[in-house]
C-alpha positions in Angstrom: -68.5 19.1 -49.0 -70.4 21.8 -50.7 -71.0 25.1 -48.5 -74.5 25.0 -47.1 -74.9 28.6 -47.0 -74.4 31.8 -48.6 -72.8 35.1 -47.1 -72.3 38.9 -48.4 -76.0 37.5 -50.3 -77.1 41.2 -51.7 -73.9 42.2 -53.9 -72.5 39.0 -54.7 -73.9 38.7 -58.2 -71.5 40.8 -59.3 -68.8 37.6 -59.2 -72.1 35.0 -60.5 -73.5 34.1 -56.7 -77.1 34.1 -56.5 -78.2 36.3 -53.9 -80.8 36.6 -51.1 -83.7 38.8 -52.0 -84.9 39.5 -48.8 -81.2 40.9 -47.6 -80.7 43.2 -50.6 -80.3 46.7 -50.1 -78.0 48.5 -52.0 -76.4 52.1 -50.3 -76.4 55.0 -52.7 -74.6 58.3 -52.5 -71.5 56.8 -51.3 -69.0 59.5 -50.7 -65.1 58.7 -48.8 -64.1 61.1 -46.7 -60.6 60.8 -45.3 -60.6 57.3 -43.4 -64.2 57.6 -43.0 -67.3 56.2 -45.4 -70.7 58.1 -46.1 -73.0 55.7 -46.6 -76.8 56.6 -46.6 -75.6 60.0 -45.0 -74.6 58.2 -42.4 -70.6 58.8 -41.5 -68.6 55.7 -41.0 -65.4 55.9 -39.0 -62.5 53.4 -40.3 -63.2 50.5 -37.1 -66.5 50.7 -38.8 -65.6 46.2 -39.3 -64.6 45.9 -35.5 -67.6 47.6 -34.3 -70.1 45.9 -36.1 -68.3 42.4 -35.0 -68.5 43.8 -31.3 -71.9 44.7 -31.8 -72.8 41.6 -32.8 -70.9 39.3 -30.7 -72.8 41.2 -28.0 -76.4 40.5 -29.6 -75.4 37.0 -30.0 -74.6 36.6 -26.1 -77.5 37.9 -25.0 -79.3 35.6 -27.2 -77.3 32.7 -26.2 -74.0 32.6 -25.0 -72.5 29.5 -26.8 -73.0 31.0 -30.0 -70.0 30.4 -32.4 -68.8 32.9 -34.8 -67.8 32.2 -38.2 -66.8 34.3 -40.7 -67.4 38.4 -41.3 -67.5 40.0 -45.0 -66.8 43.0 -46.1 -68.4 44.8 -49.1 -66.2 47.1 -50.5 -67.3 50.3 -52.4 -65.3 50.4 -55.0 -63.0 47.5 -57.1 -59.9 46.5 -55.3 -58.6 46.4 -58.8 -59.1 50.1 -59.7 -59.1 53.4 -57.8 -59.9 52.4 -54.1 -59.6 54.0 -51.0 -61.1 51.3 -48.8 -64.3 52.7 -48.5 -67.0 50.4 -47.2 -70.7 49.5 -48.5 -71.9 46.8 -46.2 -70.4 44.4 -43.4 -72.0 41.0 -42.8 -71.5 39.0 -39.8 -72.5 35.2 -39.4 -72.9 33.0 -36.2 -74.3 29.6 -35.4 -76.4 29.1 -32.2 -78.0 26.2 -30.7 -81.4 26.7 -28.8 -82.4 23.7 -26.6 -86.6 22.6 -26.9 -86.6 20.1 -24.4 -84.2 17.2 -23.4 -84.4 15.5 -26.4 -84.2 17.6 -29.3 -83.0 20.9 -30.4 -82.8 23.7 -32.7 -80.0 24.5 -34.9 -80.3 28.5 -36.4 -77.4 30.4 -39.0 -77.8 34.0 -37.9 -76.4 37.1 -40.1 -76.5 40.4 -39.2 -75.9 43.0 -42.6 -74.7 46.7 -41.6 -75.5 49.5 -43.8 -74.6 52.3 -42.5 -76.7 52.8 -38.8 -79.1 49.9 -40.6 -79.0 46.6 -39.1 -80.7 43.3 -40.7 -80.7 40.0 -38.9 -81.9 37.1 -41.1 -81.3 33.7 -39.4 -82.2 30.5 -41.3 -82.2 26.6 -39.7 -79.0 24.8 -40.6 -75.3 23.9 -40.0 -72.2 25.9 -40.9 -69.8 24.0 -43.1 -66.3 24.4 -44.0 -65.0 26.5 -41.4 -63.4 26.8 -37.9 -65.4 29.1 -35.0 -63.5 32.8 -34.6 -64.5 32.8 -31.0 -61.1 32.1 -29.5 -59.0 32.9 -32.3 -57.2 36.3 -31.4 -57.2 38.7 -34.2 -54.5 40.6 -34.5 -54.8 42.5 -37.9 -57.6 44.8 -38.5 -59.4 45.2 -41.6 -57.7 48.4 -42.3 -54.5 47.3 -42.0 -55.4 43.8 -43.8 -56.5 46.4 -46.8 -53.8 48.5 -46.5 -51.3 45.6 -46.8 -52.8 44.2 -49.7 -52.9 48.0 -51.5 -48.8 47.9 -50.7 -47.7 44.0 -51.4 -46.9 43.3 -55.3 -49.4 40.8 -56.6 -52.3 41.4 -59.0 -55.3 42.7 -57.8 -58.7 40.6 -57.9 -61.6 41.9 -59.7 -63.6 42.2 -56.9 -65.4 44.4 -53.7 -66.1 41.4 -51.7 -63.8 40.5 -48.3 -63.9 37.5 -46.2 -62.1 37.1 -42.2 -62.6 33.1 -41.9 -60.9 30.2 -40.4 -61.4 27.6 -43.5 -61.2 24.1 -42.6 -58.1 22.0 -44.9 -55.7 19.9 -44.7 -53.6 22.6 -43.0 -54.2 24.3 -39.9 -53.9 27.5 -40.6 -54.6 31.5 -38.8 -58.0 33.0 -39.4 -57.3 34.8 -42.8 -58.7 38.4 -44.3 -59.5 37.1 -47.9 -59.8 39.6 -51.1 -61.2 38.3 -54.1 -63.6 36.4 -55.8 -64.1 32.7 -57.4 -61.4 32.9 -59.4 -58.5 34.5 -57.9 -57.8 35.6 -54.2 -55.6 37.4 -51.9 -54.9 36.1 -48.1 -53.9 38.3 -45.6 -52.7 35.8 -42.6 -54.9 38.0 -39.5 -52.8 36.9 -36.9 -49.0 37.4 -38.3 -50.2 39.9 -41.2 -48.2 37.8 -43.6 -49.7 37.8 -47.4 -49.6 34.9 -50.0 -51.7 34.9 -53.2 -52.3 31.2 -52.2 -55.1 29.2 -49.4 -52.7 28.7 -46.6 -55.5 26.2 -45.3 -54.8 23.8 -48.6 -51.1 24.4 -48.6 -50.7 26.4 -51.7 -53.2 24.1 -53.3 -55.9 26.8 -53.5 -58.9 24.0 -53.3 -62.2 24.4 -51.2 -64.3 27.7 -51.8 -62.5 31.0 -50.6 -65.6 32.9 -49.8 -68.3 32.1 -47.4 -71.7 31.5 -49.1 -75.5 32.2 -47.7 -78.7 30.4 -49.2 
């Protein structure tokens, strides 16, 4: 079943997504600084991934607490497959809630929030979220720095590619929530759970079907 929506929406055309107009903003003046990112003149530490899910998880709650969160991407600032110190340019975040009219019908919202630097923008659009499991109970272990750092070290080609996935697809295996580099075309999977990392979809078995990276309208 083709993905209903599209995430990471303001730099995807890079790998021949479409993206969202009313998300795009991209940072200039992007300068690394040790394990920190300036972005906007705005410094950046290296949790800067775990923060912004924290943050948002806690927006969501207040909002409604049986939100269910899906997958967070990661916009790196430079090609994994050239010079790249892990530097960040954006982190997107993407939940489903449920808001209750009446006893009879409902609501059904996709939110995103997009980090850029200390810049937050929600965008939420009505719909379902396909193809993957909810991140709410799963217990990530690996970090996005340590996801990145094992992908720099482990001897497989790099993707062409700045864009970063954490998701729980749903396939015909049931696999950990994975940190995903790549694009289309190729990927990397960092298992987030054991840390273990195969150049193939350990949701498929190897069989590298379904679409590796999230996707917003």
């Amino acid at each position: 079943m083709k993905k209903l929506f599209v995430i990471l929406a303001s730099l995807l055309l890079a790998i021949g997504i479409s993206s969202c107009s009313s998300c795009s903003r991209p940072a200039s003046g992007d300068v690394a600084v040790a394990d920190s990112v300036l972005v906007d003149s705005v410094l950046v530490d290296s949790a800067f991934v775990e923060k912004a899910i924290n943050l948002d998880k806690e927006a969501m709650f207040l909002k409604n607490a049986n939100y269910r969160w899906f997958e967070t991407g990661v916009v790196l600032k430079n090609w994994l497959d050239e010079e790249n110190d892990g530097s960040i340019e954006m982190v997107v975040n993407v939940f489903q809630v449920v808001e209750v009219i009446d006893s009879t019908s409902f609501d059904t919202y996709v939110v995103k929030f997009q980090h850029i630097g200390e810049d937050v923008i929600e965008d939420s659009v009505h719909g379902f979220w396909v193809e993957d499991y909810p991140l709410n109970e799963e217990v990530i272990k690996v970090s996005f720095k340590e996801a990145f750092e094992k992908v720099q070290e482990v001897n497989l080609p790099k993707p062409h590619t700045r864009q970063v996935v954490l998701r729980k697809q749903v396939g015909p295996v049931d696999a950990n929530p994975q940190w995903i580099f790549g694009n289309l075309r190729e990927q990397i999977y960092v298992d987030a759970v054991t840390g273990a990392v195969s150049k193939d979809n350990p949701a498929f078995g190897g069989l590298n079907l379904g679409t590796p990276l999230g996707e917003w309208p």
